[in-house]
C-alpha positions in Angstrom: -4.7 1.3 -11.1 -8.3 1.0 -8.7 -9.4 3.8 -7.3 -8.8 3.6 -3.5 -11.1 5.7 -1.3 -12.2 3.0 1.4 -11.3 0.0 2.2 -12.8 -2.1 4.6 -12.1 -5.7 5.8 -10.3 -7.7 8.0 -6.7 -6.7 8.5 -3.5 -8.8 9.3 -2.0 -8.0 12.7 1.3 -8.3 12.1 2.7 -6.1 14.7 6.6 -6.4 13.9 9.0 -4.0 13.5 11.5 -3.3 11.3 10.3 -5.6 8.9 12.4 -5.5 5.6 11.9 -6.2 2.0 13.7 -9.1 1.9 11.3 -10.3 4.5 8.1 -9.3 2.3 9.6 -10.8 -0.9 12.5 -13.2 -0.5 15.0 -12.8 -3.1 14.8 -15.8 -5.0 11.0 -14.8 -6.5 13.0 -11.4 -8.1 13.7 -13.7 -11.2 10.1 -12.1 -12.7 9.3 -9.3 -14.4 5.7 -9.5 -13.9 3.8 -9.0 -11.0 1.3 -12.0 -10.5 1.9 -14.9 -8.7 4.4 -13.1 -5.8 1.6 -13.4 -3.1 2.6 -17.1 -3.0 6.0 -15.9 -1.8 4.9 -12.9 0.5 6.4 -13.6 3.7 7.7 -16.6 3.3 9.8 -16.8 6.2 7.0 -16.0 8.8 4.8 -18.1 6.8 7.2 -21.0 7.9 6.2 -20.2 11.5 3.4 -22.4 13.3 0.1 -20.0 13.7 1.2 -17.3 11.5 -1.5 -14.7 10.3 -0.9 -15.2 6.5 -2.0 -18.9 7.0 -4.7 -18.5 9.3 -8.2 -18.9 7.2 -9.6 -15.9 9.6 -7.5 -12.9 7.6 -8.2 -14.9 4.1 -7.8 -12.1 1.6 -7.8 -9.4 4.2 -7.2 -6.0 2.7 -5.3 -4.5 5.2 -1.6 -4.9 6.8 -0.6 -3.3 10.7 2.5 -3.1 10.8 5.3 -2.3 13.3 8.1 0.7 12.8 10.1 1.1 10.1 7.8 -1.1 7.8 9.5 -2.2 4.2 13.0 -1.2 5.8 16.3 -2.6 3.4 16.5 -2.9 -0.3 14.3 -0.7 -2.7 13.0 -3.7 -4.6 9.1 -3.1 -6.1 8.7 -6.5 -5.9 7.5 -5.8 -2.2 4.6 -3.7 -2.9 3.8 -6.0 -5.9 3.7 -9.3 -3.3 1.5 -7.0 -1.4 -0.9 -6.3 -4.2 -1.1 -9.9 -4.9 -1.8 -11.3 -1.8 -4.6 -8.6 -2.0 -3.5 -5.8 0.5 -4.7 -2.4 -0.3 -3.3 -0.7 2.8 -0.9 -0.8 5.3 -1.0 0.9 8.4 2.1 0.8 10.7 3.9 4.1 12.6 6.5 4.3 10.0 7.6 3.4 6.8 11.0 3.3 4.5 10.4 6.2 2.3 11.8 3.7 -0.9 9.3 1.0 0.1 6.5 4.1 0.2 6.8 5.7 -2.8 6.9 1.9 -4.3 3.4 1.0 -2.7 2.2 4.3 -3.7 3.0 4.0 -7.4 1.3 0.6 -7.3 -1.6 1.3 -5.7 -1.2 0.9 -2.3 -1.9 3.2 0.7 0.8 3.5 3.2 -0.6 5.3 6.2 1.2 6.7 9.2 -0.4 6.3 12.8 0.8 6.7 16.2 1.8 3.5 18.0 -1.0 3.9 20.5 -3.3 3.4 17.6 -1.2 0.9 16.0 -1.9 -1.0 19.6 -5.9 -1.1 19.5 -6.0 -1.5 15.8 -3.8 -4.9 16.3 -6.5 -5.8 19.1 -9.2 -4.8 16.9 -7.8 -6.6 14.1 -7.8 -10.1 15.8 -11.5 -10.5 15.9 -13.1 -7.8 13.8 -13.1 -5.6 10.3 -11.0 -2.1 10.3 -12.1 0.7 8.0 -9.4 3.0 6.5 -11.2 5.9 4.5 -8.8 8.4 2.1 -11.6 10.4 1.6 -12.2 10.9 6.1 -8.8 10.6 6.4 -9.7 7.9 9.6 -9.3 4.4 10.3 -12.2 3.5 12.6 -13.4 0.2 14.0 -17.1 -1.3 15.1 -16.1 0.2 18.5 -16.6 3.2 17.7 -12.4 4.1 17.3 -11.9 6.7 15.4 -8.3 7.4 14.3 -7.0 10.5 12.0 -3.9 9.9 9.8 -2.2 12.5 7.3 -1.3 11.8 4.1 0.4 13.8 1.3 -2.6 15.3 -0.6 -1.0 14.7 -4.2 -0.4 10.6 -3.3 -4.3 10.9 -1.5 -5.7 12.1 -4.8 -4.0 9.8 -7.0 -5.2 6.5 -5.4 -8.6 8.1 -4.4 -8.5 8.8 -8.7 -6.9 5.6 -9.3 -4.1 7.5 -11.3 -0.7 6.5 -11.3 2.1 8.3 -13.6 1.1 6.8 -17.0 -2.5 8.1 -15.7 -1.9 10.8 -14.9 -0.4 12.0 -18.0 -2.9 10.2 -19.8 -5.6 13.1 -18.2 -3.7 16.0 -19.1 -3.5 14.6 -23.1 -5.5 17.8 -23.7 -3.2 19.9 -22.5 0.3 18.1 -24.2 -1.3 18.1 -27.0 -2.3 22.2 -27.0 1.0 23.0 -25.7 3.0 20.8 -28.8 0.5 22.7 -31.3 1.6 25.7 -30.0 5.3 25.0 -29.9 5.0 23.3 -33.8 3.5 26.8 -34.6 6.0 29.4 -32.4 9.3 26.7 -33.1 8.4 24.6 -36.3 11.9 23.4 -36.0 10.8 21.2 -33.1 
């Protein structure tokens, strides 16, 4: 997994609420296993409405999602956070989230952050003509106008993507300290 301490770009202003999984990744691109090429599928559905965002060549490859309430809502399918890592988003911002469709972005590398609607609002104005920063280390989205927002975060998840650890990673870093703890056990419990 990347580290994640700052990500700066344009950002889709998507704006809707209760968007659900099904909406992020329609069902018929769950046939794979692996997690490249789903960005071609990523909101498909909006996609097939004249002037959407995804299309528009302004928010090419824009890092960064606003969303509206309830954001990844319905089934728990990981393909949604995997779509959203291909089509190259590396946070979403929206005022809240389905804890399933969380956890998923988190393990894969993807910051879900948690802002009033009020700040939701400007960042959606913001986000039709100019670049948004979201910094995990600050804890702040800001924009060129001098917006500042704060946003919490759980400290564990904030560390991980700031580290770029997810669980195989994180076990990986404490190898030192499996490995000391099975020597000791082989020598107090050789029956192990």
């Amino acid at each position: 997994m990347d580290k994640l301490t700052e990500i700066e770009g344009r950002a889709y202003p998507l704006g809707r609420k209760n968007v659900d999984t099904d909406v992020i990744i329609p069902a018929h691109y769950l046939k794979t296993i692996t997690r490249s090429g789903l960005g071609k599928g990523a909101f498909e559905t909006i996609r097939a409405e004249p002037g959407n965002v995804f299309d528009d060549p302004e928010y090419a490859g824009a890092p960064i999602l606003i969303a509206g309430d309830n954001f990844g809502c319905g089934s728990s399918r990981e393909h949604a956070a995997w779509a959203l890592g291909d089509l190259g988003i590396k946070a979403v911002l929206a005022p809240s989230f389905s804890d399933i469709f969380s956890g998923n972005a988190f393990k894969n590398g993807i910051a879900t952050i948690v802002m009033p609607q009020d700040a939701i609002d400007r960042l959606m104005e913001v986000a039709a003509t100019d670049p948004i920063v979201v910094d995990l280390d600050t804890q702040t989205v800001t924009t060129p106008f001098q917006n500042r927002f704060e946003f919490a975060m759980d400290p564990f998840r904030r560390d991980c993507l700031m580290k770029g650890l997810d669980e195989i990673g994180l076990t990986l870093a404490a190898a030192n300290d499996i490995d000391t703890f099975e020597a000791g056990m082989a020598k107090t419990r050789g029956w192990l």
